[in-house]
N, C-alpha and C positions, 0 to 999 in steps of 0.2 A: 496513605494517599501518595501517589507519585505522579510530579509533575514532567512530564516532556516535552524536553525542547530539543529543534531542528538548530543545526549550525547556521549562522547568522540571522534566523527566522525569529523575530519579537514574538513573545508571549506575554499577552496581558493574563494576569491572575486576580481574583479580590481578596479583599482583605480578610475574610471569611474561609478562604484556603491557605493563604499564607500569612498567619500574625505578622503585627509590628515587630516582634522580639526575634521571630525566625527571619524573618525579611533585612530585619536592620546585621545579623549574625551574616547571612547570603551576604549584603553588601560589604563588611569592614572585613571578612574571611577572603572572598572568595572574587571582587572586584575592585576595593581597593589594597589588597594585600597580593594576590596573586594575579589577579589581571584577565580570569578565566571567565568571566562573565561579567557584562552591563548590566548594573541594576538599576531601577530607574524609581524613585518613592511616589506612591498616591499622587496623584495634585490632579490639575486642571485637563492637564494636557495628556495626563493618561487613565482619562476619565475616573481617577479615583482607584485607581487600580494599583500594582506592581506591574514594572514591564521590566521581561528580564529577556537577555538575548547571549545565548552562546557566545562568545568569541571563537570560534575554531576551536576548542577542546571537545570532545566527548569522554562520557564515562559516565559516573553516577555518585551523588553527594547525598549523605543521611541529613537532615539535617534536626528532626527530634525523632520522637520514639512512634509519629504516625506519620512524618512528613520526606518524600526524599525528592531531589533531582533527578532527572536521566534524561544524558545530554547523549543524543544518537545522531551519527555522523551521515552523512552527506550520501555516502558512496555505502553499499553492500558489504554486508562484517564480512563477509569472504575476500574482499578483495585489500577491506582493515588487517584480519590475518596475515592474510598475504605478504601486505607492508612487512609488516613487523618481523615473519618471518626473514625477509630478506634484510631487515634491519639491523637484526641480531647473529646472522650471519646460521639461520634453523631451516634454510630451507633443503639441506636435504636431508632434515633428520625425520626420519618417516612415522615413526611414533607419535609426530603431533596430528596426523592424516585427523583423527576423529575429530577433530577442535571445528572442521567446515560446518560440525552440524551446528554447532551452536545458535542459537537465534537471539540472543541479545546477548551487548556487553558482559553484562553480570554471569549468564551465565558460563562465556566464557572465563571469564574470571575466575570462576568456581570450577570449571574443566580445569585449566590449566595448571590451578595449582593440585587437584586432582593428581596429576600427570607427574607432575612435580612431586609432591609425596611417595606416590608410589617408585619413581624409579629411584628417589632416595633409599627407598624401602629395601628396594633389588638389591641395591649397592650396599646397604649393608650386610645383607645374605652375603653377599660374596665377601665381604672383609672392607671396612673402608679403609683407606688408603694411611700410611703411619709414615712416619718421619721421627731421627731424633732429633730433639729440640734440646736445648743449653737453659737450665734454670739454676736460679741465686735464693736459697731458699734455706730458712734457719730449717735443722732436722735435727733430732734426740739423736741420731746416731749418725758414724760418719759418710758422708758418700761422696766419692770426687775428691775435689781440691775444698779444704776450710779456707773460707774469706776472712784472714789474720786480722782484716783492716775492719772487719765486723765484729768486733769480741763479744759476748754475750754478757750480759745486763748481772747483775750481782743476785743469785738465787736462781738463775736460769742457766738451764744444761742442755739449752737447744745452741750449737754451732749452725753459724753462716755455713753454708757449702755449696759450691758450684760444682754441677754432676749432668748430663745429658739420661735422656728418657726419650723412649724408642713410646713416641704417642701418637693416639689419634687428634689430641686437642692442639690440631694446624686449621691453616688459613682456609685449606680446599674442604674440611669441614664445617669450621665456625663459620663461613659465609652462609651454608645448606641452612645450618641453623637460629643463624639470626636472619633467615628470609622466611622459615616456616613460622616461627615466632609471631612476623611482622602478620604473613597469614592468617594466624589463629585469634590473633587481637582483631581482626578488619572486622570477622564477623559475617564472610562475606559467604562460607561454605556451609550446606548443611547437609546431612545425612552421610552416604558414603564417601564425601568432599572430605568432610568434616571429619568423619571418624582417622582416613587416610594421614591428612594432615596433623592429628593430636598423636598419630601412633607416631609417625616419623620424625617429629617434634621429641619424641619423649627419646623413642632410639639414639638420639643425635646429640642430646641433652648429659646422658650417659657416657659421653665421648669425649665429646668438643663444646668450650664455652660459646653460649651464641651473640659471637661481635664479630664487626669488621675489622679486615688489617688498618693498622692507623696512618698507613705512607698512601692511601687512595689508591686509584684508578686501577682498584683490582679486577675488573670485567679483563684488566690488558695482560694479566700475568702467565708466565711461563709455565707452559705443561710438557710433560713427557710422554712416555710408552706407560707409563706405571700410571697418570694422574688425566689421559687424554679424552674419557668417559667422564671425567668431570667439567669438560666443556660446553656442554651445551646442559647441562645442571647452572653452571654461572649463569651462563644466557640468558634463562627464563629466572633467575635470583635478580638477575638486574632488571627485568622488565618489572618485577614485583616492586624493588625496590626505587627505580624510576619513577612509577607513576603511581605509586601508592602513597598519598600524601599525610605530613604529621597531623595529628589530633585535633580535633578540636572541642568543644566541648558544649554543652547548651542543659544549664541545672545541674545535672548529679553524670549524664549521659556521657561518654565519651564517644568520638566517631572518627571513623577513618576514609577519606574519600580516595575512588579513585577515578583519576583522571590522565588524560593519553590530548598531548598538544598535538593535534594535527602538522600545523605547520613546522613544526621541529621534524615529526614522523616522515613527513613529505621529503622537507629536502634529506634527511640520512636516508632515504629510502629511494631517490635518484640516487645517491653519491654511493650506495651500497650496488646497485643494481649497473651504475656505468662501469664502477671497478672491476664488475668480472664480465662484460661487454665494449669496454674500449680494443682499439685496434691495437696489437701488439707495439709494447714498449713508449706506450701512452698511459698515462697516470692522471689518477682524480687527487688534487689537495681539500682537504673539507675544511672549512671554518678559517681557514687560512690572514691570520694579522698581517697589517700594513698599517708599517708607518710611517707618516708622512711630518718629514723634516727631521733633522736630528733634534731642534729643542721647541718644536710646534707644540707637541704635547700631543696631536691630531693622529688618532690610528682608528681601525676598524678592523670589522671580519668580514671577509672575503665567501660566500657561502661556498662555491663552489670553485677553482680554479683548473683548467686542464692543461697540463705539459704535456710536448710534443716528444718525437724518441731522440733529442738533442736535447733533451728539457730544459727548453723555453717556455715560458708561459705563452700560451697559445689560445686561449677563451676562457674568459669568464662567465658562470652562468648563477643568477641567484630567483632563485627558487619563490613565487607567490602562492602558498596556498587561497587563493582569491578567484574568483568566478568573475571579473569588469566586465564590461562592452569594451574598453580599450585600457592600453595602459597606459598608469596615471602619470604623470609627472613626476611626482618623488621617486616612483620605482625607476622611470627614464635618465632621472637623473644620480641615482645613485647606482645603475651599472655602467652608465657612462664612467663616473669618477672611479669606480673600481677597474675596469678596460683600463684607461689612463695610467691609474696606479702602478699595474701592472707591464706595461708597457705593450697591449694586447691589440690585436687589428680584429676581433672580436666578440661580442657581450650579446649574451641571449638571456630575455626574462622568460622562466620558465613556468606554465600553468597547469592545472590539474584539468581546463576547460578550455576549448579553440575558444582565442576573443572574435567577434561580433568584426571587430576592425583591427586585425593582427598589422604590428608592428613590424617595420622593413625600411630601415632607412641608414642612409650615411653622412655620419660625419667626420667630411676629410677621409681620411683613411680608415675609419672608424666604423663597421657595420655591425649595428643594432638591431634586432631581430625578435619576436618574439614566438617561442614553440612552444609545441603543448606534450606534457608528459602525461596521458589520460588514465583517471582509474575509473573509470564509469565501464572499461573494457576489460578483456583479456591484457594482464601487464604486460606479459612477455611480450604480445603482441605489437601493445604499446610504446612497450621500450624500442624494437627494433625500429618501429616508422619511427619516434624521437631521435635515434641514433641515426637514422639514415637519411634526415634534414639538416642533423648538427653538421655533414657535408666535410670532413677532414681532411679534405682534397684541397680544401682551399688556403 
């Protein structure tokens, strides 16, 4: 059985479709552990029911062996690809064209790593990529330089030796393969998804260990002429990996959910989409720290910040994936304090939906504004009337 739920849309269920034991699993997993949905238990006031309500994620949670989630978003999966495309920096890689047809999360999920498998597949017809690498490794016989400071154990005729090896088991593989891995555990592919994914699994297995590099933020790492067909390979490895969350478990069953934070998706997906539409020698900061006082302790993250071509900071914009009639107070008052922070003359809250009673005012020098970034539309489209209200003239 699969329950659906609408982003922020309460859903009562009974207890008859969702056990105490899976419902109580939904709430300590998946609302007081990750924050990804309201669960609300039986009682009076939810006539005996469960009410469970999105928070802004979509995707889809197993949660036994009859029962799943599927949390489906607000706006058109054509326009969710879209996102994400421009997210990950895929939009002009044209091999994902077929992914529009898709008609539900899952099954694009099941496309893409489709997609995924197979141009691994290509890639290793053609030779994957080698490098030599430096290893410290006892061997029966000698190779390189013997590690003196390594003597071998009394009855042992393996020397320490460091020697370089011309391999494929590097980073720009072991990533392909601890993302097909994570794949073929989800469970989430079947038939030619599935077959794709366990061949290119196995190819790669044969190569390269399947782990991450251990210094992180490998999505950011350096490519060449020889490794630059492995970039948009990471792209869709970290999307796997991003929203493809750890285990959990219910009896004997293990499950692997995935899920996609909107409101995260939203603002990378402005900050992605101003970066190659801002006016020359204007820049987007994302995420950007501020700290206030040297021993206050008090800092934050700034969602969005724009510098001018003097690079001043010049607006602030933070991002509500949120549909109000107006906005609220805390969002007013928390681009105010980021404007301030920054020393900025001004702060736009930015919406996925024109509010009811749009935002337009000043303080002091200070003009507070709020615009709407729409995906209910054509993006592009979007983007340009957003961009041509942000008004850079001023």
């Amino acid at each position: 059985m699969i329950l659906t739920l609408q982003e922020y849309r309460p859903l009562l269920v009974s207890r008859t479709q969702l056990p105490d034991a899976a419902g109580e699993l939904l709430w300590r997993e998946y609302d007081q552990r990750r924050g990804c949905l309201r669960v609300e238990f039986p009682s009076l006031a939810t006539r005996q029911q469960w009410r469970l309500t999105s928070l802004g994620w979509v995707g889809s949670i197993p949660l036994t062996s009859d029962i799943s989630l599927r949390l489906n978003p607000k706006l058109s999966l054509h326009n969710l690809f879209a996102m994400w495309r421009w997210v990950h920096d895929l939009h002009s890689v044209h091999w994902l064209d077929g992914l529009t047809t898709a008609d539900s999360l899952d099954d694009f999920y099941a496309q893409l790593a489709q997609i995924l498998a197979e141009r691994v597949l290509h890639r290793a017809r053609l030779g994957l990529h080698r490098a030599y690498v430096g290893w410290e490794r006892p061997s029966s016989f000698v190779r390189g330089q013997i590690q003196w400071q390594h003597p071998p154990r009394p009855g042992d005729v393996a020397l320490t030796c460091r020697y370089e090896a011309f391999t494929a088991d590097i980073a720009e593989n072991q990533i392909l393969a601890y993302t097909l891995g994570v794949i073929a555990r989800s469970g989430r592919c079947e038939g030619d998804g599935a077959t794709a994914v366990s061949r290119a699994y196995r190819v790669l297995l044969g190569a390269a260990a399947p782990v991450l590099p251990d210094n992180g933020g490998w999505w950011e790492r350096p490519y060449t002429r020889l490794t630059e067909d492995y970039r948009p390979l990471h792209a869709l490895c970290r999307f796997f990996l991003e929203h493809t969350g750890p285990t959990h478990h219910s009896g004997e069953r293990e499950m692997m959910p995935f899920l996609v934070n909107m409101a995260q998706l939203y603002e990378r997906f402005v900050a992605a989409w101003l970066e190659v539409h801002l006016p020359a020698a204007w820049r987007v900061q994302v995420q950007e720290r501020v700290q206030v006082g040297a021993v206050s302790g008090v800092q934050f993250d700034i969602d969005l910040v724009l510098y001018d071509e003097q690079n001043r900071p010049h607006m602030v914009l933070d991002t509500k994936y949120k549909a109000p009639e107006k906005a609220a107070n805390p969002d007013f008052n928390q681009v105010v304090t980021y404007a301030k922070a920054k020393g900025c003359r001004e702060a736009v809250l930015v919406y996925p939906v024109g509010l009811e009673r749009p935002l337009d005012v000043w303080l002091d020098d200070l003009h507070v504004r709020s615009l709407t970034f729409a995906l209910d539309d054509d993006l592009e489209m979007s983007g340009k009337r957003f961009l041509e209200r942000l008004a850079f003239s001023c």
